[in-house]
N, C-alpha and C positions, 0 to 999 in steps of 0.2 A: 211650665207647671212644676216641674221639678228639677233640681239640680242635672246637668249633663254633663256625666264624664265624659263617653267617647259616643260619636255618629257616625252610623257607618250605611250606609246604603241600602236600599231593597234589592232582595231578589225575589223573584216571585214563580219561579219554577225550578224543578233540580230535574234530570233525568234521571229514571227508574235505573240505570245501571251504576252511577256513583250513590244513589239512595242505599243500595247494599254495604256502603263500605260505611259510614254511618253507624247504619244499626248493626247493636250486639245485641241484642232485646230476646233471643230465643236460645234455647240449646236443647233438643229433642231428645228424652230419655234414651242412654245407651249402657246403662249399668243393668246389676243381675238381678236385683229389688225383686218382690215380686205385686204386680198390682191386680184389678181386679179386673180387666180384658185381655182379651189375649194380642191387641193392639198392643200393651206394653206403656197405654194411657188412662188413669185415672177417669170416669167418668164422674162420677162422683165432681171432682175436684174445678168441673165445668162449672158447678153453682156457685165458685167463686169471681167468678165475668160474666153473668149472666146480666142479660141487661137491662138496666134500672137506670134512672136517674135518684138519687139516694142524698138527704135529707142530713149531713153528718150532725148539726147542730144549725143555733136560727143563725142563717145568713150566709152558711155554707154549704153547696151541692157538688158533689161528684158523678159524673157517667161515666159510668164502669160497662164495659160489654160494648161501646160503638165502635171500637176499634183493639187494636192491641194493647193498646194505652188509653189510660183514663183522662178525664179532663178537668180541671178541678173551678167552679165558679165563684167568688166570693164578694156579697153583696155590703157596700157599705151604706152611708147616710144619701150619698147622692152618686152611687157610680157603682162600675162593677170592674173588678181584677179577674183575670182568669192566666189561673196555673198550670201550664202543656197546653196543647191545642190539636192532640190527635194525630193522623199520622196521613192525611188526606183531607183535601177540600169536599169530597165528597160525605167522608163521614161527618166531618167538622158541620158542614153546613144542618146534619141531621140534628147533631145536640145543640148547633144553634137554637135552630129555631124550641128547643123544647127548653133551651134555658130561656128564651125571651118570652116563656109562659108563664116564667116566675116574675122577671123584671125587664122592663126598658132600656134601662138608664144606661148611660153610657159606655161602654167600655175602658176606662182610660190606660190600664198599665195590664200587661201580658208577661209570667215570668215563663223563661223555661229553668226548667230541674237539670238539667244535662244536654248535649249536643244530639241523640239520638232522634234521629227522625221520624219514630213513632209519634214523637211526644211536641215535633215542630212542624210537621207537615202542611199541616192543617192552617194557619197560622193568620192566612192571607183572610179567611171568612170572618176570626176576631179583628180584626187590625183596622184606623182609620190612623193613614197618614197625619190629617191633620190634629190630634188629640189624644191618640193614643203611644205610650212609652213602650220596649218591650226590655226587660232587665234580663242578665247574665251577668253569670262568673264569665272574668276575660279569658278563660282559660279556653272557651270555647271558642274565640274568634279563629285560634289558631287551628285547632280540631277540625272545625268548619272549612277552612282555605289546605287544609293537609287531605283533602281526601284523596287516598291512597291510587296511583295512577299505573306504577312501574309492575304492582301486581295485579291488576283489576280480571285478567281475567279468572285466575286460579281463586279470587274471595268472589267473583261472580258464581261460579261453579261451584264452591263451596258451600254459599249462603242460599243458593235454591234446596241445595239438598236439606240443610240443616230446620229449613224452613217450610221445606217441601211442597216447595211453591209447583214444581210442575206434576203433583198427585193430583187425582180427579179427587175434587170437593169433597164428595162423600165420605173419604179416608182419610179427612181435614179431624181427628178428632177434639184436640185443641191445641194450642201453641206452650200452655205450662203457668205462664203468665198473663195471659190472655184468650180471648176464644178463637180468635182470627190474624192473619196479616192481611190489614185490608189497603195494605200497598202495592199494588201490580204497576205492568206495562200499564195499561188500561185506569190507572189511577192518575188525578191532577194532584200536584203537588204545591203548596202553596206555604212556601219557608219566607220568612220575614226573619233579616238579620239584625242582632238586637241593636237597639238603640242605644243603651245605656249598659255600661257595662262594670265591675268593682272586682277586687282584689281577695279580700277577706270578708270583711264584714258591710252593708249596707241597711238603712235605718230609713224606710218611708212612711211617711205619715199620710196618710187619704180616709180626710172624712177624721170621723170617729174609731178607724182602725187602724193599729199600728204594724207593718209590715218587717220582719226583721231577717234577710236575708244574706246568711250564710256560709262560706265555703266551708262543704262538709265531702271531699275527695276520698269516692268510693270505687263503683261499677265504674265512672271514670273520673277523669283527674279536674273536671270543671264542672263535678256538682256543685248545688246546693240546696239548702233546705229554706220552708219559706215558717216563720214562727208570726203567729196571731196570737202574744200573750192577751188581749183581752177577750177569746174564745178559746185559749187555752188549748189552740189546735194545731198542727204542725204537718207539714207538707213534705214528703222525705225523697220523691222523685224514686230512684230506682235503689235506694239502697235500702229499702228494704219492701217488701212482697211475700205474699205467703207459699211461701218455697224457698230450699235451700240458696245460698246466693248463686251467683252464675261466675264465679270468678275463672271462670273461663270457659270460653264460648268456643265449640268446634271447629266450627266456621272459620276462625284465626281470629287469636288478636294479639296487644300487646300483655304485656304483666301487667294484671290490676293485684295491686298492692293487698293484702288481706289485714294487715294491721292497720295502715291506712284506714280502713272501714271499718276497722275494729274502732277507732280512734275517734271517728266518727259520728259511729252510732252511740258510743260515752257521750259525747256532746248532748245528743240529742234524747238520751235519759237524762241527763242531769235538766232538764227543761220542765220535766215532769207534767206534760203534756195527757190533758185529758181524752182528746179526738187526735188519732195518728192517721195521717190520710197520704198513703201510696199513691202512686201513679200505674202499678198494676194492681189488682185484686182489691178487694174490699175495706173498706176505712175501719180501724180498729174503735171502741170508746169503752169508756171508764181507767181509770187513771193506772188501776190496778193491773185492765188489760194489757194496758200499749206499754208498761214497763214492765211486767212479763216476757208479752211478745220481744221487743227488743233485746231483752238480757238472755233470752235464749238465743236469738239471733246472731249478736257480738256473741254469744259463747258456743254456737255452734260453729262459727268461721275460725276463732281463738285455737278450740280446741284443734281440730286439722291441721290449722298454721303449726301453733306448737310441739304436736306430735311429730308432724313432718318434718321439722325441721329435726327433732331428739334423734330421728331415725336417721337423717340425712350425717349428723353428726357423730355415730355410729357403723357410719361406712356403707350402709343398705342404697340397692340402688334404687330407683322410680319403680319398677317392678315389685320389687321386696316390699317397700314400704306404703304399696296399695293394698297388700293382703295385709298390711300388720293395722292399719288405721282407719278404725270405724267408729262411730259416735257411741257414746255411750248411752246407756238403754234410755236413759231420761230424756236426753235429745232429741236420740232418735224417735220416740215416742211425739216428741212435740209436735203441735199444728203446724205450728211456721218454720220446719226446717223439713218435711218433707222434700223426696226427690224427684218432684215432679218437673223443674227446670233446671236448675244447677247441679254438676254430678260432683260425687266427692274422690275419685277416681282422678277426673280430670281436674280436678283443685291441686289436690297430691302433686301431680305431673307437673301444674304450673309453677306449684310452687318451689320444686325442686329447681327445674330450670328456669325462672325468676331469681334463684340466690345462685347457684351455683351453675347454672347450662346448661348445654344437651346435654354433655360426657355424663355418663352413669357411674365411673371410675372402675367397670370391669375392661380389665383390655382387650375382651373380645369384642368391644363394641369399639373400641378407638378405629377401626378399619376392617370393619366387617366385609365378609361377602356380600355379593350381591344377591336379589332374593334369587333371581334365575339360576347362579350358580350352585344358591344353597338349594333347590330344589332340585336340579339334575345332580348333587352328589347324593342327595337323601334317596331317590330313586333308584340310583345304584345299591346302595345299602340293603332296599327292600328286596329290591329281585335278588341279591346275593344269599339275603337272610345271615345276613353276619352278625356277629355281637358288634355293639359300638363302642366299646373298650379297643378290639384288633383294629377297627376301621382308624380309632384315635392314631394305636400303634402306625397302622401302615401310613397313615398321612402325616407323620413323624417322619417313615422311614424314608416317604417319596417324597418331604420337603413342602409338603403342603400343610405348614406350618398354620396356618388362619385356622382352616378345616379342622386340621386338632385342636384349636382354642375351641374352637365353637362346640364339638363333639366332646372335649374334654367337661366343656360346662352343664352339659347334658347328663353326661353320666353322675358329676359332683349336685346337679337338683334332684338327682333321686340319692343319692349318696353324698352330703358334704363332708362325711368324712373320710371319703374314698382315697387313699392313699395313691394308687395307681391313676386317678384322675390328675391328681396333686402334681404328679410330677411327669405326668404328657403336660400338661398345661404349663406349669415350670420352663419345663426343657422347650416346647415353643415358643416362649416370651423370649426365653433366651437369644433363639435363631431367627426372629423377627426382630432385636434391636438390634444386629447386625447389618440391618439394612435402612436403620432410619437415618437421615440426615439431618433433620429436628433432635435436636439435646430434649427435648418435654417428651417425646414421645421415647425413645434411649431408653430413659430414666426409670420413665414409668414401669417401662416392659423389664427391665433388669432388677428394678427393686421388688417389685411383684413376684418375680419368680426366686429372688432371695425370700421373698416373706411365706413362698409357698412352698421350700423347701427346710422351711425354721430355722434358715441362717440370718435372719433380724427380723424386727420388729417394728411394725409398726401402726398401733391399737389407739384408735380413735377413742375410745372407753378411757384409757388412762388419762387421770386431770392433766391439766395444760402444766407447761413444766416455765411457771413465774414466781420471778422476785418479790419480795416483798418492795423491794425499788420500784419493780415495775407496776406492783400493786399500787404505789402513793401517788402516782403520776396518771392515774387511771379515775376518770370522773365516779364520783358513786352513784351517780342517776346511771352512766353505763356498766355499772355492777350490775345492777335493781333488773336493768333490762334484759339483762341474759338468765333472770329462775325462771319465766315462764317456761321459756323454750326447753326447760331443763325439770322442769316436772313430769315423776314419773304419773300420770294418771288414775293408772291404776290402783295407786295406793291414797288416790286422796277423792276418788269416788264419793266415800258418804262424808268426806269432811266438809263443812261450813262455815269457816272461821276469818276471821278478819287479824291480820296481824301491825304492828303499825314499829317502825324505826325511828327513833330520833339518838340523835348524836351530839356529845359533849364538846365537838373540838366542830360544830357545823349548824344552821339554824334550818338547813336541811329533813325532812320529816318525807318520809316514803312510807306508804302501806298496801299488802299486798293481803288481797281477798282470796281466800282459798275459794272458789266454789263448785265443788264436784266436780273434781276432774280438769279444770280452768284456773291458771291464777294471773288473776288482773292487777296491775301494778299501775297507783294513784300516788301523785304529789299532793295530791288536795287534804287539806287538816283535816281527818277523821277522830272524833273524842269518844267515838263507842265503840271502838276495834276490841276485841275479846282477847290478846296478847299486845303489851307495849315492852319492847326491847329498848333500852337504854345503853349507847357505851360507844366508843369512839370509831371513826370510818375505816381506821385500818386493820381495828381490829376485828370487823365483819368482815372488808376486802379476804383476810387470809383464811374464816373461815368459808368464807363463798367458794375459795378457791380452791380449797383442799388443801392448804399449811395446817390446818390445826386438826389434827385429832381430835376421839372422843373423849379419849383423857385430859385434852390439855382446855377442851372448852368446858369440859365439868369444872377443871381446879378454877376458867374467867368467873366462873357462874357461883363457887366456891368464895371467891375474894372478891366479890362485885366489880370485877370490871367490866363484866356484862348484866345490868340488872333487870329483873324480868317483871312484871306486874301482871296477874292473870294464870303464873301455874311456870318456873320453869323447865318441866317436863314438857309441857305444851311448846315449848321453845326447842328442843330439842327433837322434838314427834315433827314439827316443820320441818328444820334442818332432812330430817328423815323420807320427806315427800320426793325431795331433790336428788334419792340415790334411788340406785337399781336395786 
């Protein structure tokens, strides 16, 4: 019937204990938010899985509410496609039979959105060996055959709790993205491994519908999206749902990428898609909506990424930089970025340690105590009733060097400018590199305690110290890519502007959107950007970089080596977003 890339076998049951390492599909509010139960769960936010079989447009239906995940039917001239397949034989079998009350006709092609077994379980009730295809990104074969073994049993224990599989029913209030896990011990499981499988992009034609399927690498690395340009309707799998994203799941996972999904969901705005139909939560329509809905989406993950990252490059550790980054009111206000499943806490965290690790770069965490030990010294402290200034001193003088790190960092969060903290913590680091045998760890702890005595320097704030050599040798798409990260937020709140670069010595054209708090950087020809800079790559390189002053880009902008169309003030108010 159709082209065949790759065949690969059935299987037709999984066991409920590897089913957990599969699904990321939940993360159960743990932030301070406040909602409207005192469960700490929206109830409200149930009537977005409430269950319906739902009507998106003619020839497309969604059930929403049979399971965790939705299932999407799509009927063409003589056959019928169905996108996910639930997350059990048992549910499956329930929306079968209510879809075969709209249509007969055959089944012939089954996509899945991603590897997660909400969305494949079910699989075995659509599926006829003899006629029916099932498509994937190949990305999933691998996912599939990797389920995670060496640690099954710590994400077994992990994933009940997250999922809170072993609460009695009643205090089921919902899952965030759905109303249920209606995958237990007690559930069949019926995975059908795909048949047909593609790289990037794939193009089927059945019937009178054109199917055009995707790789759009989000929540994981082998989504995709399914596009119906002649219903103008678009199938997004889990990267996006009316909740904040889940880019990271308690439970454990690996780094899901957030630019990646940023990257992504630009895709699937530029589609301009009038019906946007999730795999959790309710189908978006009118053209207005679902690029709304998205462009807050990508700008609510944008904004986190970007912040976190301004702050990580500012020296703040994962702690720090959770109290300092929160959405701004607009977002935060938004439908689709409540925190009803993904937290922005645990985004923060990943994304820290996604770029750069666990180490937070204070040296009191490079070899911390133990929590036991930290707790029988702190219980000493209480029954003594000592200051923990003397306690710092004494675990100096008895050589319990760690114990001052940690005591010194205590008295420096109520006082960072405590002098006396400054230099128990100093003179610690000092007596601790004495005993590393690692040169990284030496280093750290002696240049730390030089920076914390003001015998050098070393300030993550001051611009990087580059050539203009090393500027020419440096691509200008990877200039472009480092303002986002480097926007201060704050100062560009109520801005809305679109700025667009082209260059005299390159046919190169970048333009970067300011918008509230967000800036998005496009290669794509923009002809209505509200600023056009004109002027050669090294000569933005050295401003990007911090070589030119404000004197010395007035005299470019003086002698047109920089020329501006649209206000060069406005050109300069940009530059201006990018400082502290």
């Amino acid at each position: 019937m159709f082209k065949l890339i790759k065949k690969i076998d059935i299987v037709k049951k999984l066991i409920f204990i590897l089913l957990l390492f599969c699904i990321s599909c939940s993360e159960q509010q743990q932030s301070n938010e406040t909602f409207e139960t005192d469960q700490g769960l929206s109830l409200d936010h149930r009537n977005e899985f409430k269950k319906e079989l739902i009507e998106v447009t003619e020839d497309i239906y969604v059930g929403v509410g049979y399971g965790l995940a939705n299932s999407i039917m799509i009927e063409t001239e003589n056959n019928l496609v169905i996108v996910d397949t639930l997350g059990s034989t048992e549910r499956a079998e329930e929306l079968y039979e209510d879809f075969r009350e709209i249509s007969e006709k055959p089944i012939v092609a089954i996509v899945y959105t991603h590897n997660h077994l909400d969305h494949l379980g079910g699989a075995t009730v659509f599926f006829d060996k003899d006629y029916t295809e099932i498509y994937a990104q190949e990305n999933i074969i691998y996912n599939l055959d990797n389920i995670a073994t060496t640690i099954r049993p710590i994400i077994f224990e992990r994933s009940a709790r997250q999922f809170g599989i072993p609460l009695p029913e009643e205090e089921i209030v919902h899952q965030g993205i759905g109303g249920f896990l209606e995958i237990n011990d007690q559930s069949t499981l019926g995975l059908v491994r795909p048949t047909v499988v593609f790289d990037d992009e794939l193009t089927i034609k059945i019937d009178n519908l054109t199917f055009v399927l995707a790789h759009v690498p989000g929540e994981t690395d082998d989504h995709l999206y399914v596009w119906i340009p002649e219903k103008q309707a678009v199938m997004v799998g889990d990267n996006f749902y009316r909740s904040f994203a889940n880019l990271y799941a308690i439970r454990g996972t690996k780094f899901r990428n957030p630019m990646e999904w940023v990257e992504s969901l630009d895709k699937i705005r530029l589609l301009n898609a009038e019906h946007l139909v999730p795999s959790h939560t309710r189908p978006i329509s009118g053209q207005k909506n679902v690029a709304q809905a998205l462009t807050d989406y990508r700008d609510g993950i944008q904004f986190v990424h970007d912040q976190t990252i301004r702050y990580i490059n500012k020296g703040l550790t994962p702690d720090e930089i959770v109290q300092k980054v929160k959405l701004p009111k607009h977002l935060a206000e938004s439908p689709y970025l409540q925190p009803f499943y993904g937290s922005i806490s645990s985004y923060v965290r990943s994304t820290f340690s996604g770029y750069i690790g666990w180490f937070s770069g204070n040296i009191s965490d490079l070899h911390p105590l133990s929590a036991a030990e930290r707790a029988q010294k702190l219980a000493v402290i209480a029954q003594k009733q000592t200051k923990i200034s003397d306690e710092a001193e004494n675990a100096l003088t008895n050589g319990e060097y760690q114990w001052a790190l940690e005591l010194a960092d205590m008295l420096l969060a109520m006082d960072p400018n405590s002098d006396v903290a400054k230099n128990i913590k100093a003179e610690a680091a000092d007596q601790l590199s004495k005993y590393q045998l690692a040169s990284n760890d030496y280093y750290f702890y002696k240049t730390v305690a030089g920076e914390l005595r003001n015998e050098i320097d070393v300030d993550p704030s001051t611009p990087n110290r580059v050539t203009p050599e090393q500027l020419k040798a440096t691509p200008m798409k990877a200039i472009m890519k480092s303002l986002p990260v480097n926007l201060n937020a704050d100062k560009a709140l109520e801005v809305n502007k679109s700025f667009s670069f082209k260059f005299s010595d390159s046919k190169e054209t970048f333009t970067i959107f300011v918008r509230r708090g967000v800036a998005q950087l496009s290669q794509l020809e923009n002809k209505d950007s509200d600023v056009e800079i004109y002027t050669d790559q090294q000569t933005l390189k050295e401003i990007f970089a911090g070589l030119k002053n404000i004197a010395s880009i007035s005299l470019l902008l003086t002698d047109n080596t920089i020329q501006v169309e649209g206000g060069k003030l406005e050109f300069l108010k940009f530059l201006g977003l990018f400082t502290d």
